[in-house]
C-alpha positions as CSV (number, residue, x, y, z in Angstrom):
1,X,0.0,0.0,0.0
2,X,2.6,2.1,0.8
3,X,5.2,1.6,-1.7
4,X,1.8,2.2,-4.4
5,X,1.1,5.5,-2.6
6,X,4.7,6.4,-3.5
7,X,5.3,5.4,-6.8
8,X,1.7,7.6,-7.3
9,X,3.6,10.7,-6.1
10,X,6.2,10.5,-7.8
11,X,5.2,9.2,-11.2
12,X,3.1,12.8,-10.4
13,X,6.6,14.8,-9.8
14,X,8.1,13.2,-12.8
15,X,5.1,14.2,-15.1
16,X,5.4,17.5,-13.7
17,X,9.0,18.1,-15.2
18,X,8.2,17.6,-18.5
19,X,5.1,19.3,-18.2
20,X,4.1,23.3,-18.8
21,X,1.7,24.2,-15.7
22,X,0.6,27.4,-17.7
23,X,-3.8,27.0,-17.2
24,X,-3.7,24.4,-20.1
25,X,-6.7,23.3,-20.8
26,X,-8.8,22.9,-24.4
27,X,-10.5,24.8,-26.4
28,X,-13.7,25.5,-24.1
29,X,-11.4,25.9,-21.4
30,X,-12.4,22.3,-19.6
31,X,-10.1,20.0,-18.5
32,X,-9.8,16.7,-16.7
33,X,-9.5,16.1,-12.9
34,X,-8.4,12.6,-11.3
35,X,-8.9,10.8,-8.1
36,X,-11.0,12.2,-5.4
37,X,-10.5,16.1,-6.6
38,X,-13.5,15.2,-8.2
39,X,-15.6,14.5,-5.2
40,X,-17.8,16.9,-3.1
41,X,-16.3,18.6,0.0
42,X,-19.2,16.6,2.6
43,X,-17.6,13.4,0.9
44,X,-14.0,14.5,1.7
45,X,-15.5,15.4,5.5
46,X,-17.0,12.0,5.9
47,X,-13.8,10.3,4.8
48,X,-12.2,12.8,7.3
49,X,-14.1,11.7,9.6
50,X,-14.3,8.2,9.3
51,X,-10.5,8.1,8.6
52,X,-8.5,5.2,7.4
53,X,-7.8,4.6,3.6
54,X,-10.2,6.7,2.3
55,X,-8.7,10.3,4.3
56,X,-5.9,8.5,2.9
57,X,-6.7,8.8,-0.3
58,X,-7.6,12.9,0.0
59,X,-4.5,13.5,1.8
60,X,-2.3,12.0,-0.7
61,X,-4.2,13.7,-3.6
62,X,-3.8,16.7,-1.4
63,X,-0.6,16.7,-1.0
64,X,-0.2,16.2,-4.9
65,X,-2.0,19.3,-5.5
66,X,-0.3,21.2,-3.1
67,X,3.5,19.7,-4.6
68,X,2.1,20.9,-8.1
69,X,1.1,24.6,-7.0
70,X,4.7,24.8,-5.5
71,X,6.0,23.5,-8.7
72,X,4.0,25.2,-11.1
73,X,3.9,28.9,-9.3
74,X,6.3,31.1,-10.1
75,X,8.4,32.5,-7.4
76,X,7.0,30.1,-4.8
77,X,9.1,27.5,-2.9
78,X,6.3,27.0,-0.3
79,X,2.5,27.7,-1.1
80,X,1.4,27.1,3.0
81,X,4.5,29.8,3.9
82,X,4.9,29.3,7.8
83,X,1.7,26.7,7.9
84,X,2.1,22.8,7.8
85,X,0.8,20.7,6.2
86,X,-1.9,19.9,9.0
87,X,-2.6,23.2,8.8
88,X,-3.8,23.3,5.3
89,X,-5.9,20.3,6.4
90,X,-7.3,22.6,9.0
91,X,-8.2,25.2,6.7
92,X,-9.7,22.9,3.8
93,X,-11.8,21.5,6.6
94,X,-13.3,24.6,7.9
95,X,-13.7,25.5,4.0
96,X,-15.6,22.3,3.1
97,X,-17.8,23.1,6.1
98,X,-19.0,26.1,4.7
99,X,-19.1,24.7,1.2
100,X,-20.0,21.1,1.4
101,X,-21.3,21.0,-2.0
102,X,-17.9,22.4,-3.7
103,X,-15.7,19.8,-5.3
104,X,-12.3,18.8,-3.7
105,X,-10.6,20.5,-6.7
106,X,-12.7,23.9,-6.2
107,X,-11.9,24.2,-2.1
108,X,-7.9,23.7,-3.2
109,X,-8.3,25.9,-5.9
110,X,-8.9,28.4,-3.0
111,X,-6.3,27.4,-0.7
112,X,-4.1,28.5,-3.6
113,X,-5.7,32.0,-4.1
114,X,-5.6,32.5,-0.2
115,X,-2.1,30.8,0.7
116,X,-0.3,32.7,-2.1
117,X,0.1,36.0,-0.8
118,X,1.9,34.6,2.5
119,X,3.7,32.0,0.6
120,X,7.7,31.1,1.4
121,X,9.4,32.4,-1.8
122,X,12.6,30.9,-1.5
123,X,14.2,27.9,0.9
C-alpha cells in the first residue's frame, strides 16, 4: 500500500517536469480532474471523519495538488509559507464546512488564491 502511494507521487513529480503548468486546458477551457479532486467537500469530511484509507486517499491527492502549485507557481518554494501541512488540512476543513457541495478540486483551488500571498518564496 505504501510503496503504491509512493510510486503515485512521484510518477506525479516526474510528469510534472516535463510538463508546462501554464492554465492548459482545451479549447472551451475544460479539463480533466483525477482521483477524489472530483468528489464533493461533505464526501471528503466524511472520509475525514471516518479516517482510514479513504482520508488517505484525499491526503495524498492533497498533498499532490499542493507539490504541483509549489512547482508550477512562479516565485514560490512553499505555497502554505509558515503553515504545515496539518494546517492546510485545518483550513480545507473549515472550508468544506461552509461549502459542502464544492468539489475537492474547487476548495484547493482556493487554498491556492488564499495561501499565495503569504507564501515562502525561497528555501
Amino acid at each position: 500500500m505504501m510503496r503504491k502511494c509512493l510510486f503515485v507521487m512521484l510518477s506525479l513529480l516526474t510528469s510534472l517536469n516535463y510538463s508546462s503548468f501554464t492554465q492548459a486546458s482545451d479549447e472551451h477551457g475544460r479539463y480533466w480532474i483525477y482521483g477524489v479532486g472530483r468528489q464533493v467537500c461533505q464526501t471528503y469530511l466524511d472520509a475525514r471523519h471516518n479516517g482510514g484509507y479513504s482520508e488517505i486517499s484525499y491526503k495524498n491527492w492533497i498533498s499532490g495538488y499542493l507539490t504541483s502549485a509549489n512547482r508550477s507557481s512562479d516565485d514560490t518554494y512553499n505555497l502554505l509559507g509558515r503553515r504545515d501541512f496539518q494546517g492546510a488540512m485545518v483550513w480545507l476543513d473549515r472550508y468544506c464546512k461552509k461549502q459542502p457541495n464544492n468539489t475537492i478540486y474547487m476548495a484547493m483551488d482556493n487554498l491556492v488564491a488564499v495561501m499565495m500571498p503569504d507564501r515562502r518564496r525561497s528555501k
